[in-house]
C-alpha positions in Angstrom: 31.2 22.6 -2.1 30.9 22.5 1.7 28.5 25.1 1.6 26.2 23.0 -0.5 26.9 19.9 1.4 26.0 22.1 4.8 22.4 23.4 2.8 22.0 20.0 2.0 22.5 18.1 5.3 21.2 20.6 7.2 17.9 21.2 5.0 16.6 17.6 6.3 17.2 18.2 9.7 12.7 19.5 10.3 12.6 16.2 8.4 14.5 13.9 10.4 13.6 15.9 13.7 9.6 15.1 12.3 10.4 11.2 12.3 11.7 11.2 15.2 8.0 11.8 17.2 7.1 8.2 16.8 9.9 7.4 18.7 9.7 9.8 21.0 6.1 9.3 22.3 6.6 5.4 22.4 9.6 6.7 25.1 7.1 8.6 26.7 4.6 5.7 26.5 7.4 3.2 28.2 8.2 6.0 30.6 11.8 5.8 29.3 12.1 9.8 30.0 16.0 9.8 30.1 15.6 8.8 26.2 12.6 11.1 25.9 14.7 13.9 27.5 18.1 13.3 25.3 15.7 13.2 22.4 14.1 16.6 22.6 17.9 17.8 23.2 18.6 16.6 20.2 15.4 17.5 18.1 16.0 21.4 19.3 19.5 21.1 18.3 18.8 19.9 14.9 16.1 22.7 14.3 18.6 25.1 15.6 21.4 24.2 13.1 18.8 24.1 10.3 17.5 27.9 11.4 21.1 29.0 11.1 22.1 26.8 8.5 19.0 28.1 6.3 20.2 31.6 7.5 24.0 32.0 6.8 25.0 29.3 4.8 23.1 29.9 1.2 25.0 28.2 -2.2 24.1 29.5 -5.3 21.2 28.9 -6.5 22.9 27.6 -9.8 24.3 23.9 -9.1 25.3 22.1 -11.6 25.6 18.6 -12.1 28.9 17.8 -10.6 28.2 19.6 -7.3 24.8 18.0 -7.1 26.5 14.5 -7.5 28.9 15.3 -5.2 27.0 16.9 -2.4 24.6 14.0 -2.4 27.6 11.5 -1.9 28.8 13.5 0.5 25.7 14.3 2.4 24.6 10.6 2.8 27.7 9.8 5.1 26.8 13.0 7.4 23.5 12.2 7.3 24.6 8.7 8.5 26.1 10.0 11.4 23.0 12.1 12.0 20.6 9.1 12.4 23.5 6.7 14.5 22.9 9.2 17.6 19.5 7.9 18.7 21.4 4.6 19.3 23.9 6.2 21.0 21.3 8.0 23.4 19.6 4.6 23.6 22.4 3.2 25.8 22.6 0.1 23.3 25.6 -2.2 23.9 27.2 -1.8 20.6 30.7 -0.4 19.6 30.1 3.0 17.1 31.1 0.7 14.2 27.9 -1.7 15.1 26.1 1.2 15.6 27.2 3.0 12.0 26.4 -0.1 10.4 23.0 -0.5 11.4 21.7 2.8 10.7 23.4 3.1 7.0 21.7 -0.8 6.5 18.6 1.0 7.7 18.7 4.8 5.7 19.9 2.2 2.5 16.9 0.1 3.3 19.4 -2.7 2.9 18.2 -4.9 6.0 21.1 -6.5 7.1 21.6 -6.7 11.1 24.1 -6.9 13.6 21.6 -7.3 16.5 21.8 -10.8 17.8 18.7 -10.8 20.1 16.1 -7.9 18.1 13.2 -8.9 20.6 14.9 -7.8 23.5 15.8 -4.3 22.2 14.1 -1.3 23.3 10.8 -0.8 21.5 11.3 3.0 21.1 15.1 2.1 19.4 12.7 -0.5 16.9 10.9 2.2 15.7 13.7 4.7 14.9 15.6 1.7 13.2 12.5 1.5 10.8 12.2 4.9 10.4 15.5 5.5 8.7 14.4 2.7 6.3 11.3 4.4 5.4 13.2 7.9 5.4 15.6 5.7 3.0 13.6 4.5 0.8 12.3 7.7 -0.1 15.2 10.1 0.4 14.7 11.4 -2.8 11.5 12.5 -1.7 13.3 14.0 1.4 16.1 16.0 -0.2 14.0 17.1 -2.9 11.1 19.0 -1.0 12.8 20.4 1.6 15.9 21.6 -0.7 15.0 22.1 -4.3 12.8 24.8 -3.6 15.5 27.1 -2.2 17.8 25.8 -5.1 15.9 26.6 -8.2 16.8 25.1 -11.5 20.1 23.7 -10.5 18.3 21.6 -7.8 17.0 19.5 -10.2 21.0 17.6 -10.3 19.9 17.2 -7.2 16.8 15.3 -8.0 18.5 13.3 -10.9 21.3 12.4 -8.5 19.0 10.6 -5.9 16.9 9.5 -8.5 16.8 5.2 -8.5 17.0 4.5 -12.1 18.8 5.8 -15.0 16.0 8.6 -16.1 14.2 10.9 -13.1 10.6 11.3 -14.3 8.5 13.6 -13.0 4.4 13.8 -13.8 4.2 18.0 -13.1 6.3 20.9 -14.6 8.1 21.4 -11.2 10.2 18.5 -9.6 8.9 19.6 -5.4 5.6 19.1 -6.7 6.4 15.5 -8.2 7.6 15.0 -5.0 4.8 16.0 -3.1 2.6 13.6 -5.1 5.3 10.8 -4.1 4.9 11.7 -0.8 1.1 11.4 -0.8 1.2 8.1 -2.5 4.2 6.6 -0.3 2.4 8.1 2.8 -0.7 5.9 1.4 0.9 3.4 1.2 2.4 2.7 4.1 -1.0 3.9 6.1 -2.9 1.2 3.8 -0.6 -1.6 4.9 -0.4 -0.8 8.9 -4.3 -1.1 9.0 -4.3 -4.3 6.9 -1.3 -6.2 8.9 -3.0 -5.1 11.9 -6.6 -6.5 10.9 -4.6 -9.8 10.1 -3.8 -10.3 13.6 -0.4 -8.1 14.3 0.2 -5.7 17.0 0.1 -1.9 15.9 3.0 -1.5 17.3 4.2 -4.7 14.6 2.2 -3.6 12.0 3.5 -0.1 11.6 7.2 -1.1 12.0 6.6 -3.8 9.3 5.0 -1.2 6.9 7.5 0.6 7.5 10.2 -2.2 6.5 7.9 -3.3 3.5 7.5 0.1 1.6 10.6 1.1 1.6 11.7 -2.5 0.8 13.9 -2.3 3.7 13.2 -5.4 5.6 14.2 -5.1 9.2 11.5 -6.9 11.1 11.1 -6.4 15.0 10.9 -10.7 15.5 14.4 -12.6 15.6 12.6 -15.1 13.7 11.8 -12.1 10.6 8.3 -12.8 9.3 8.4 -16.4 9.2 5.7 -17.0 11.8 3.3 -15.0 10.6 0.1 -15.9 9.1 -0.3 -17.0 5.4 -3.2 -13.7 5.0 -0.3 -11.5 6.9 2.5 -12.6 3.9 0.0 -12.3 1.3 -0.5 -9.1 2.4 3.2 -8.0 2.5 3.8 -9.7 -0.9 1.4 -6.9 -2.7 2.7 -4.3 -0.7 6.7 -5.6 -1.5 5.2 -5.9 -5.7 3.7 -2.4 -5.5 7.1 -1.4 -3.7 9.2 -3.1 -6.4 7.1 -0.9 -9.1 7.4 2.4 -10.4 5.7 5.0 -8.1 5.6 7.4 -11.1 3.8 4.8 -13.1 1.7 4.3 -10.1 0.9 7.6 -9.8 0.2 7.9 -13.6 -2.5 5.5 -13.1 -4.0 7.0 -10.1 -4.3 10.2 -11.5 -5.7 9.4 -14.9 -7.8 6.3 -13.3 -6.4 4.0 -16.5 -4.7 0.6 -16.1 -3.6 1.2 -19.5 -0.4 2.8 -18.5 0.6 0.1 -16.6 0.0 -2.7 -20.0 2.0 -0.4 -22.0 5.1 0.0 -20.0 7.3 -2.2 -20.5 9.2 -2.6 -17.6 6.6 -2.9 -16.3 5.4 -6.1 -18.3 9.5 -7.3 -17.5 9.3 -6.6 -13.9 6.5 -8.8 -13.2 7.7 -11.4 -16.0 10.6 -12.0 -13.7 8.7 -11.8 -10.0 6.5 -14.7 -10.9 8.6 -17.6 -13.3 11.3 -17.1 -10.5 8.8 -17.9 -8.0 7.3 -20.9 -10.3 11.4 -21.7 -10.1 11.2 -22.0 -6.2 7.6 -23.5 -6.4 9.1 -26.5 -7.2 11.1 -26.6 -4.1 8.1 -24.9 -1.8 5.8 -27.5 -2.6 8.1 -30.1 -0.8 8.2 -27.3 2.6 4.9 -26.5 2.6 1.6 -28.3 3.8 -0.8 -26.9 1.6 -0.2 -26.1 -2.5 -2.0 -22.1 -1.4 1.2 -21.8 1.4 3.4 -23.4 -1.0 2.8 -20.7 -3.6 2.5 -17.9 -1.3 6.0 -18.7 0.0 7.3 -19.2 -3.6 6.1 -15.6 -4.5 7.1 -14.1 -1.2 10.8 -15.4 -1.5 10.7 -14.4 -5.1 9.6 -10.7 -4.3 11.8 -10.6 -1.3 14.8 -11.0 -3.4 13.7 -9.2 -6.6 13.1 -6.3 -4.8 15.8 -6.7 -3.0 13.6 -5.9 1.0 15.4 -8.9 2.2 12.7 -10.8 4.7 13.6 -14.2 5.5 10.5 -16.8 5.6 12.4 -19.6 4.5 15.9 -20.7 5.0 17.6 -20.9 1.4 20.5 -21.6 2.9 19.8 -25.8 3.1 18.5 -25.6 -0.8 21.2 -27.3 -2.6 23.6 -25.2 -4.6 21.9 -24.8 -8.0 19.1 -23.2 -6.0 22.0 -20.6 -4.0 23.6 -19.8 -7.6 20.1 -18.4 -8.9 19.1 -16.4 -5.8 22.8 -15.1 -6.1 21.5 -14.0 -9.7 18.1 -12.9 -8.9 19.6 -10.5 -6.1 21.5 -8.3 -8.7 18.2 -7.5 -10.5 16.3 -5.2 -8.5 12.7 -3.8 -9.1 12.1 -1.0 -11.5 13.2 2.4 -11.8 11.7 5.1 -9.6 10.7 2.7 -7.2 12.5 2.1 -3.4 14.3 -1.1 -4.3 18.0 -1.2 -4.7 19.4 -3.8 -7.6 20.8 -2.3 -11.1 16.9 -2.1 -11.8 15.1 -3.7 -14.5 14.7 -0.6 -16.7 19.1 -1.2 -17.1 18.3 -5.0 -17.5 16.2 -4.5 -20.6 18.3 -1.3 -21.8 21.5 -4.1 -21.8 19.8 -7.1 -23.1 18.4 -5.0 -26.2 21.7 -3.6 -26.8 23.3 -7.0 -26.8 20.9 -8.2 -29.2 21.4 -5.3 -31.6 24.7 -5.9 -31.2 24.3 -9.1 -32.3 22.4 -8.5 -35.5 24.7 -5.8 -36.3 27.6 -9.1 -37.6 24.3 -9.9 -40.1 23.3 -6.6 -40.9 26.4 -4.4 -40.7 25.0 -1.2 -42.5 21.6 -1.6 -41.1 20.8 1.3 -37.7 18.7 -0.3 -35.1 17.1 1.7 -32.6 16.1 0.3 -28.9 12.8 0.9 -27.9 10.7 0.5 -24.4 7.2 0.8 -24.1 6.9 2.2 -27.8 9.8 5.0 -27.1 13.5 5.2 -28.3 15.8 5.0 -26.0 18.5 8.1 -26.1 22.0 6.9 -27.0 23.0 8.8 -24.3 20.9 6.5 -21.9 22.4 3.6 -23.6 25.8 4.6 -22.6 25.2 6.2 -19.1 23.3 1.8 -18.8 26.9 0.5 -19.8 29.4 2.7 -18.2 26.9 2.0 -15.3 27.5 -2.0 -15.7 30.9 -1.1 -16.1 31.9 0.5 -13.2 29.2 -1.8 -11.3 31.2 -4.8 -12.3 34.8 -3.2 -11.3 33.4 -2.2 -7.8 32.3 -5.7 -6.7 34.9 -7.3 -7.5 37.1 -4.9 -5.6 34.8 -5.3 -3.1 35.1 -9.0 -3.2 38.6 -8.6 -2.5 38.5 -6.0 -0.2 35.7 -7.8 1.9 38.3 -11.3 1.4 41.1 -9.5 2.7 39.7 -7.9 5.5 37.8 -11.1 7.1 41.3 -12.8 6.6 43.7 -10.4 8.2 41.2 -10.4 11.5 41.5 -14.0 11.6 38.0 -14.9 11.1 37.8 -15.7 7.2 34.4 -16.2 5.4 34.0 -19.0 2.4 34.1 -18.0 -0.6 30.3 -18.0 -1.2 29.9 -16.3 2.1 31.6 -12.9 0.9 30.2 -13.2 -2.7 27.0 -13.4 -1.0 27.9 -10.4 1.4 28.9 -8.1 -1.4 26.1 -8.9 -3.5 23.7 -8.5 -0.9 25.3 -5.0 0.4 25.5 -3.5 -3.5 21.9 -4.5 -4.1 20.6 -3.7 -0.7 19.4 -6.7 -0.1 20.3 -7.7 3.7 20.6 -11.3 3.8 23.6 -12.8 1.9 24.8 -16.4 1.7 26.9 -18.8 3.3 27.7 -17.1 7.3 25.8 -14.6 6.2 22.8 -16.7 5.2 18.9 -15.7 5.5 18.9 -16.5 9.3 22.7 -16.0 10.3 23.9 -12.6 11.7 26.3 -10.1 10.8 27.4 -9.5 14.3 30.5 -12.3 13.9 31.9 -10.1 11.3 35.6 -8.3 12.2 34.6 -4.2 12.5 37.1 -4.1 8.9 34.3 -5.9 7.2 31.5 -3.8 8.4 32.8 -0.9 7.4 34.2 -2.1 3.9 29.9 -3.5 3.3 28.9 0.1 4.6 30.8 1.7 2.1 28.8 -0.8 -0.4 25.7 -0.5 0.9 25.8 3.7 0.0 27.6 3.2 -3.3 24.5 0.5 -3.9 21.9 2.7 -2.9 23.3 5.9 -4.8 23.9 3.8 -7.2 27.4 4.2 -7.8 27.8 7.8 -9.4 27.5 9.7 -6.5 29.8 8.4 -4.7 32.5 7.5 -7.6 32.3 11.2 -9.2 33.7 12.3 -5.7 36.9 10.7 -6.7 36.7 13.1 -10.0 39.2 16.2 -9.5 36.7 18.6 -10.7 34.6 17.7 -8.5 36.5 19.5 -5.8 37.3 22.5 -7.8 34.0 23.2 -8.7 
């Protein structure tokens, strides 16, 4: 096992030494060259370990599903440490618990902050943050093409390990090559978007940290104030890229390729995903309408808190915090459900949504119809009973681990003296599971979570991985076999 969690780790260093040239030219570009020099350090060292890594350490090449699990939960911790040096060599005031937080909010494109004043942090420490949400948001893409070539047919538990969503698609025989197409269209993406937010009046230096953020549903901004001063164009614009984010980039890519919007009518996730993104913002129309000057803004900030939350990127345009508390209850809801499967945002994912609802309601006609079989179908195909199952022992064991996170995160706050309300720490545990960033309460959509004892941090840093992972990584690591194998 630590072999393959050595391949692993160390297979993304050419990776993570590649996104670290933005930062390192702006360095060069603000003539920070202490930064610049400690960077290139760095950036040898990490192609070093991966030369050596790549050349003495070699697992088999069968890995089976219980080491791919596990190596992935592992790997994300290291890998966590990996991306926490740059702040380190950026001389940041922060203690290494601050720091760790930060960067696994940022790799689990979760968005929440523990810098107080983001505007007067070093530019070239901006763009790294955003990086490791962008890297985040597609790590599968990441672990996939650099490792699963070396691998061969037991790298695919890799892929189905990282994979957001109960099922890991793949639109070519071989999963790298999947992942290449990803990588073109997420690459795309985020080139599409700088060019547009910086036509609409932001900086480039804005614009590609905010494309950055928006792909990978990630949310860190590089304002104190988030996006909320931006122009109406500039949110309308980051509310198709944070839809298209929300949406299945193998469906995406399915319609690219074969240049037919049918695939997209036919899916029914799909159809579900974008059911939910607009009546809940028709739900918080009815409050924008009152905030707004215009019934065009009014709408655009209904949709753009709707998407923010439903695909969980976690920018803050408005302050939900002052609605009154039958508006706080549903955004507590709508943060659980996450966009669809395959796509960067965290949540339990609408395809588990619509597996759950069905099964209740066959359930259900099961007391009227007790020898009758019903079958669950989406988009016109039978779900495996085996899917079923994996969806509720997933609910299961997602239930069981907030609320022991809810009492962990209580107890904590409470034993350093500095106790959160009760909404406060549902909020924070909701928002860390579903990588969402802002919670509720003290940890509202324009509060901080600086104030919070170190205890805390790390308890929602644990969250924020078993979120992103969604859960099985990180839980089969507790699994005995796991170890021996």
């Amino acid at each position: 096992m630590l072999k393959i969690i050595l391949f692993i780790s160390g297979g993304v260093f050419p990776i993570f030494s590649l996104s670290l040239l933005p930062t390192l030219l702006n360095t060069v570009v603000e003539k920070n060259y202490s930064f610049s020099l400690q960077l290139l350090i760095y950036i040898s060292v990490l192609l070093i370990l991966h030369r050596i890594i790549k050349k003495y350490i070699v697992p088999s090449r069968q890995l089976n599903t219980i080491q791919g699990f596990g190596a992935v939960g592992i790997s994300w911790f290291l890998i966590s440490i990996y991306s926490s040096i740059p702040y380190i060599f950026s001389g940041i005031n922060l203690t290494y618990i601050d720091i760790l937080f930060e960067t696994i909010s940022g790799l689990t494109t979760t968005g929440s902050s523990i810098l107080i004043d983001i505007e007067s942090v070093d530019k070239s420490l901006l763009i790294w943050r955003s990086t490791t949400q962008w890297l985040g948001g597609m790590g599968i893409i990441v672990l996939t093409i650099t490792i699963l070539p070396l691998l061969g047919s037991g790298g695919i538990n890799l892929f189905k390990a990282e994979s957001p969503g109960p099922s890991a698609d793949r639109l070519t025989p071989r999963f790298q090559d999947t992942a290449r197409l990803l990588w073109v269209i997420y690459i795309s993406f985020t080139c599409i978007e700088t060019l547009l937010l910086y036509f609409s009046g932001l900086s480039f230096y804005d614009s590609f940290n905010h494309a950055f953020t928006t792909l990978s549903t990630g949310g860190f901004s590089t304002f104190n104030s988030s996006v909320s001063e931006f122009s109406t164009i500039t949110i309308f614009i980051i509310n198709i890229f944070m839809f298209l984010a929300g949406s299945s980039f193998i469906l995406l890519l399915k319609v690219l390729r074969n240049k037919n919007l049918v695939e997209i009518f036919n899916s029914s996730e799909f159809k579900f995903y974008t059911f939910i993104v607009f009546s809940t913002a028709t739900i918080f129309l009815v409050k924008t309408i009152a905030l707004s000057e215009s019934i065009v803004l009014a709408i655009n900030n209904a949709l753009f808190t709707s998407l923010t939350l439903i695909t969980t990127t976690g920018y803050t345009n408005l302050d939900y915090e002052n609605w009154n508390i039958n508006y706080r209850v549903f955004i507590l809801g709508v943060m659980f459900l996450g966009g669809m499967s395959g796509s960067t945002a965290g949540g339990i994912k609408t395809v588990r949504v619509i597996a759950l609802l069905k099964s209740v309601r066959n359930e259900i006609r099961k007391i009227f119809y007790p020898n009758a079989i019903f079958k669950i179908r989406m988009s016109k195909s039978i779900i495996p009973e085996r899917m079923i199952e994996s969806v509720q022992t997933f609910f299961i064991l997602y239930v069981a681990i907030f609320v022991l996170g809810t009492f962990a995160l209580s107890i904590s706050s409470n034993i350093a003296g500095a106790s959160l309300s009760f909404e406060a720490i549902l909020g924070g545990v909701a928002s860390a599971m579903n990588n969402v960033g802002p919670g509720l309460g003290e940890l509202g959509p324009i509060k901080n979570y600086f104030y919070i004892d170190q205890g805390s941090k790390l308890i929602l840093s644990l969250l924020m991985i078993i979120g992103r992972l969604e859960i099985f990584p990180i839980v089969i690591l507790l699994y005995r076999k796991t170890w021996k194998s």
